[in-house]
N, CA, C and O atoms as a GROMACS GRO file, in nm:
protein
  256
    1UNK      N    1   1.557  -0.511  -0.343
    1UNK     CA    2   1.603  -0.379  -0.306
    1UNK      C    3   1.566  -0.352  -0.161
    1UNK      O    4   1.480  -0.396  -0.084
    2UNK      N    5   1.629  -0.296  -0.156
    2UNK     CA    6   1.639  -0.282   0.066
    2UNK      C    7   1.607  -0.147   0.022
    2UNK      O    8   1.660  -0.077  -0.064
    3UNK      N    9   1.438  -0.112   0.157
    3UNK     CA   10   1.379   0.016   0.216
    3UNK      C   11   1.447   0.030   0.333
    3UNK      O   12   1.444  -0.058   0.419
    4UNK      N   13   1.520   0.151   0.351
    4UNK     CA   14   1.532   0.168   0.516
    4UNK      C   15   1.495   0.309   0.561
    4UNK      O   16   1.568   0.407   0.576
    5UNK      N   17   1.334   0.292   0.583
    5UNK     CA   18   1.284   0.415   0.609
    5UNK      C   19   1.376   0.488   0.733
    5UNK      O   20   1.418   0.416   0.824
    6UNK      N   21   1.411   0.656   0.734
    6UNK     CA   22   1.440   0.726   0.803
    6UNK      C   23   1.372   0.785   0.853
    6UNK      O   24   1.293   0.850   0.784
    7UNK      N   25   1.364   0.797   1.009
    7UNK     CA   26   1.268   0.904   1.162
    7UNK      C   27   1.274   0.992   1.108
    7UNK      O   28   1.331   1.009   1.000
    8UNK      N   29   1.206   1.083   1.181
    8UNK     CA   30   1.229   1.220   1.192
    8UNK      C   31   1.376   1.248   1.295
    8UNK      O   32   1.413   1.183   1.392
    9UNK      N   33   1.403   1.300   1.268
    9UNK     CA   34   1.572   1.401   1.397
    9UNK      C   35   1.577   1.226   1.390
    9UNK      O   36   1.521   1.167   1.483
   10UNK      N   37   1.643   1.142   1.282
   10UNK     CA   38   1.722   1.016   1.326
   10UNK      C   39   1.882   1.073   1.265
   10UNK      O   40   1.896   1.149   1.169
   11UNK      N   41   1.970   1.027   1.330
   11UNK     CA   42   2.132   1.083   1.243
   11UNK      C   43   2.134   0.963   1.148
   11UNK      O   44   2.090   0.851   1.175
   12UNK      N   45   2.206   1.013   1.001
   12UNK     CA   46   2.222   0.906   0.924
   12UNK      C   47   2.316   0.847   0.974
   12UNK      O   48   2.300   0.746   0.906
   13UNK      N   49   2.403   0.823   1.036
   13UNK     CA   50   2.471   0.683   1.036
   13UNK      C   51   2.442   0.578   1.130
   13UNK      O   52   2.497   0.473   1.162
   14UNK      N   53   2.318   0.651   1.172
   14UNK     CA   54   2.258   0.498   1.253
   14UNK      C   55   2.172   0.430   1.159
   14UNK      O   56   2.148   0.309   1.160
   15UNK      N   57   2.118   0.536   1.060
   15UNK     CA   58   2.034   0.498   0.923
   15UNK      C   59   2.105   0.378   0.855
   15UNK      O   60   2.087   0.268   0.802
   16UNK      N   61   2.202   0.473   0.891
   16UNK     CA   62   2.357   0.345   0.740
   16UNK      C   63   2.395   0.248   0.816
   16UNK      O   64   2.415   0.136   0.769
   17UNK      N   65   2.411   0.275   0.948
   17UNK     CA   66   2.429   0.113   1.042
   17UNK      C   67   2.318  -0.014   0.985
   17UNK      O   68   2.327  -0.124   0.930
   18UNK      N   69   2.190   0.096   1.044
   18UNK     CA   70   2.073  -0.032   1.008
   18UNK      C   71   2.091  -0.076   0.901
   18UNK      O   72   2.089  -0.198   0.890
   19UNK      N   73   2.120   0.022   0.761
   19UNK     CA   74   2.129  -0.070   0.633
   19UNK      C   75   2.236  -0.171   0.648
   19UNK      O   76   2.196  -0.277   0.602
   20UNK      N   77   2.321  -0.176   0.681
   20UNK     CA   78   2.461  -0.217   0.690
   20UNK      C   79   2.381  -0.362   0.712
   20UNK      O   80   2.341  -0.444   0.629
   21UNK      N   81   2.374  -0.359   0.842
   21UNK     CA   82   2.291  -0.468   0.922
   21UNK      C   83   2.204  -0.531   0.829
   21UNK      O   84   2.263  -0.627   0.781
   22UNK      N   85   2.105  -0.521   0.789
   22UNK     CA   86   1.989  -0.566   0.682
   22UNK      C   87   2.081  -0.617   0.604
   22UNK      O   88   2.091  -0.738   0.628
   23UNK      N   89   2.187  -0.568   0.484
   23UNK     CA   90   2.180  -0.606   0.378
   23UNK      C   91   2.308  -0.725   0.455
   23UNK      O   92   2.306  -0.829   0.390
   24UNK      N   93   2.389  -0.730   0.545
   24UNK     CA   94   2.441  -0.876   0.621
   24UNK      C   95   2.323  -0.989   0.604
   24UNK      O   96   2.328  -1.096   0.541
   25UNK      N   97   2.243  -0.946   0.660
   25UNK     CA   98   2.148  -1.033   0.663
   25UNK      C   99   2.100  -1.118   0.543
   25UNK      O  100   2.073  -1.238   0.554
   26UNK      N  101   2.094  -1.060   0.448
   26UNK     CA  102   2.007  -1.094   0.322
   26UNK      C  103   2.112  -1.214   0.286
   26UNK      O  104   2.073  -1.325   0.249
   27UNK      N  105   2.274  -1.172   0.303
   27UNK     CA  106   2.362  -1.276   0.248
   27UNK      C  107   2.404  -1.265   0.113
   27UNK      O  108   2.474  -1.339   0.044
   28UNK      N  109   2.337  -1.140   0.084
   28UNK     CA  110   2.375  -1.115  -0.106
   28UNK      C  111   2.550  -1.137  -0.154
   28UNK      O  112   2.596  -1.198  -0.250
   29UNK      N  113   2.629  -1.050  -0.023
   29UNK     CA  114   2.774  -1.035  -0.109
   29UNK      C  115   2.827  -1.196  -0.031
   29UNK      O  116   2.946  -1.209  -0.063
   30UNK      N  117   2.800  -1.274   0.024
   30UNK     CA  118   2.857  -1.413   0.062
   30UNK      C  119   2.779  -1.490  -0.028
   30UNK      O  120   2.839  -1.598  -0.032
   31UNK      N  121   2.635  -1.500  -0.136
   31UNK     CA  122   2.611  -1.574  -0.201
   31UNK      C  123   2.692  -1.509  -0.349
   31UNK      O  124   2.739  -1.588  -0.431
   32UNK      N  125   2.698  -1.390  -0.365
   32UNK     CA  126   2.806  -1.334  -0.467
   32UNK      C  127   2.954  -1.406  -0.490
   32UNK      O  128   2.980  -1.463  -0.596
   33UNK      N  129   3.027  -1.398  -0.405
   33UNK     CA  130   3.147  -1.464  -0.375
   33UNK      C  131   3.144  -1.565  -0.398
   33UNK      O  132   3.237  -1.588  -0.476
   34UNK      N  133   3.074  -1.673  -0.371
   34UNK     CA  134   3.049  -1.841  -0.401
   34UNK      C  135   3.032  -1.840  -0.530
   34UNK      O  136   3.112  -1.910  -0.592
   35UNK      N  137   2.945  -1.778  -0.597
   35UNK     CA  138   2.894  -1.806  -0.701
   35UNK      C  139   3.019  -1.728  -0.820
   35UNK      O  140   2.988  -1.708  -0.937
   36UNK      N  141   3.133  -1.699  -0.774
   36UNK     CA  142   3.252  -1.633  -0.846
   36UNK      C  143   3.280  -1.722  -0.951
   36UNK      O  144   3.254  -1.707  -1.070
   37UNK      N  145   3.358  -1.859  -0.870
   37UNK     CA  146   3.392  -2.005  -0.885
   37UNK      C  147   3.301  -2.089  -0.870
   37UNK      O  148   3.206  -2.084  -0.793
   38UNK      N  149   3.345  -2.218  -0.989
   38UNK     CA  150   3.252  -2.312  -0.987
   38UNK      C  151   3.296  -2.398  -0.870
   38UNK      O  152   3.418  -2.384  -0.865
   39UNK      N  153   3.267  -2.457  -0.800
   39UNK     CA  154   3.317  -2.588  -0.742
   39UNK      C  155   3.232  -2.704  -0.809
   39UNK      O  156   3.115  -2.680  -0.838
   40UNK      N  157   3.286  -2.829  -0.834
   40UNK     CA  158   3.231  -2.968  -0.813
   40UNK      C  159   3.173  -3.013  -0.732
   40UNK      O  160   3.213  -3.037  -0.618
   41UNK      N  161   3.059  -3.034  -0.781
   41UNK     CA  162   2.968  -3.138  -0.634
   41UNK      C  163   3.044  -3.174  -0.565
   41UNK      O  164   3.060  -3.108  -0.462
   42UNK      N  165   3.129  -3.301  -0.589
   42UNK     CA  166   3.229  -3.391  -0.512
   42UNK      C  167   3.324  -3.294  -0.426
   42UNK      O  168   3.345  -3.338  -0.313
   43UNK      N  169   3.372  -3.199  -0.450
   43UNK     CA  170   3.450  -3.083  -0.358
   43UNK      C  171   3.406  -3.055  -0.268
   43UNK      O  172   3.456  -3.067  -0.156
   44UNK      N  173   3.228  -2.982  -0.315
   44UNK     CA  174   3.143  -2.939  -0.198
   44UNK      C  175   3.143  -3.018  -0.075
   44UNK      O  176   3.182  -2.991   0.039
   45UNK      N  177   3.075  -3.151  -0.140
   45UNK     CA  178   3.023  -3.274  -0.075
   45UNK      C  179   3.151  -3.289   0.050
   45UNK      O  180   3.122  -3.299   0.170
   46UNK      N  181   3.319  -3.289  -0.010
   46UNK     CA  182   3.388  -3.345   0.076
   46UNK      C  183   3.453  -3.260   0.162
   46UNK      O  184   3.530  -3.306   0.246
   47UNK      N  185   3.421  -3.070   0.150
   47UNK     CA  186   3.449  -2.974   0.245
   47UNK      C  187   3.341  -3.008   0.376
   47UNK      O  188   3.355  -3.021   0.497
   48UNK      N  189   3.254  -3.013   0.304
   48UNK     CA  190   3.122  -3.003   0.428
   48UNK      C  191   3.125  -3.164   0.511
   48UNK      O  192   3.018  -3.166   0.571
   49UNK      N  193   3.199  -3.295   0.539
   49UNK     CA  194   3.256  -3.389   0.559
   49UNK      C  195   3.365  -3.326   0.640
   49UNK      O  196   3.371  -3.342   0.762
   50UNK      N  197   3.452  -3.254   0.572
   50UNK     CA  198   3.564  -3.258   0.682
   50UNK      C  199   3.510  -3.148   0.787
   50UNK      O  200   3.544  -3.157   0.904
   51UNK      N  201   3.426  -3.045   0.745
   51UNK     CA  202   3.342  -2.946   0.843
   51UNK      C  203   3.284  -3.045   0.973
   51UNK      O  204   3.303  -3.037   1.095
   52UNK      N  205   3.222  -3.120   0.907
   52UNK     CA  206   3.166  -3.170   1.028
   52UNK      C  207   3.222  -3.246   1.110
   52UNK      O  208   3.172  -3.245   1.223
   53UNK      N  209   3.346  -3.342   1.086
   53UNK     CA  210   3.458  -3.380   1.106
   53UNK      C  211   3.526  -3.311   1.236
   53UNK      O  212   3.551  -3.324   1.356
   54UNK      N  213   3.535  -3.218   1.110
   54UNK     CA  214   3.637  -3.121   1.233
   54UNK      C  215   3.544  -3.057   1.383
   54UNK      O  216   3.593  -3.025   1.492
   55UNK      N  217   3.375  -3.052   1.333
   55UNK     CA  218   3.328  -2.953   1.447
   55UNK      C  219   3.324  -3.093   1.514
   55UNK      O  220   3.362  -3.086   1.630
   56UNK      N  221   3.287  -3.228   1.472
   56UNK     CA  222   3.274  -3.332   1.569
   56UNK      C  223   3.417  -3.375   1.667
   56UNK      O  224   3.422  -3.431   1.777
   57UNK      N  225   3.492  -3.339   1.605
   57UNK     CA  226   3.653  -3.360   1.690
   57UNK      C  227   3.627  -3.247   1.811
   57UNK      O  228   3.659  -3.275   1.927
   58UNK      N  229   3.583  -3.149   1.786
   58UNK     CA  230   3.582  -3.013   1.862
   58UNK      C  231   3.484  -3.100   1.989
   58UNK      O  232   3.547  -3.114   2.094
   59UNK      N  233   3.408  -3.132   1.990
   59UNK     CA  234   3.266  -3.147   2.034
   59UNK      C  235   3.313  -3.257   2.132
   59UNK      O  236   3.279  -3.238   2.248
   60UNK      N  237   3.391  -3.377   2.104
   60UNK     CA  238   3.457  -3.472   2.148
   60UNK      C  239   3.564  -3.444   2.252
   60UNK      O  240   3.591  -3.518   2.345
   61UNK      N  241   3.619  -3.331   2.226
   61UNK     CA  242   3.722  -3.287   2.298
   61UNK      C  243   3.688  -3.203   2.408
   61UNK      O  244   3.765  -3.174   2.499
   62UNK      N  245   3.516  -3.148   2.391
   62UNK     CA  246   3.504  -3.090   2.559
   62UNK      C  247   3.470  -3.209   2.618
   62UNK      O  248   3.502  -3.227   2.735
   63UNK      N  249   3.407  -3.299   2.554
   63UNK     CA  250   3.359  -3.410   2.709
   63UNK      C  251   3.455  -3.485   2.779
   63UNK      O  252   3.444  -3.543   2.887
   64UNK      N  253   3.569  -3.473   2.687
   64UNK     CA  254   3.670  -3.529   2.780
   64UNK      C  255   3.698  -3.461   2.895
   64UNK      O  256   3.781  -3.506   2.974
   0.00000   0.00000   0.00000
């Protein structure tokens, strides 16, 4: 559970920003979403392959 103590004379929507901010952080609704669908090891395994793939093509293409 997220504390987001409030100042004295603070306006709430800088209150609700900061929460906003914090609970990004934590990663709760992006580990929510994953965990919707199952994937297969072997799926995982071969997204994160072409990820790196692809950032290594990227990476290759400034030193030229």
């Amino acid at each position: 559970m997220l504390i987001i103590p409030i100042k004295d004379g603070e306006n709430m929507e800088r209150a609700l920003k900061r929460y906003k901010r914090k609970f990004d952080k934590t990663g709760t609704m992006r580990q929510l979403r994953k965990r919707q669908a199952f994937s297969k090891p072997s799926v995982v395994r071969r997204a994160q392959i072409q990820k790196a793939q692809y950032i290594q093509r990227l990476r290759d293409a400034e030193d030229i």
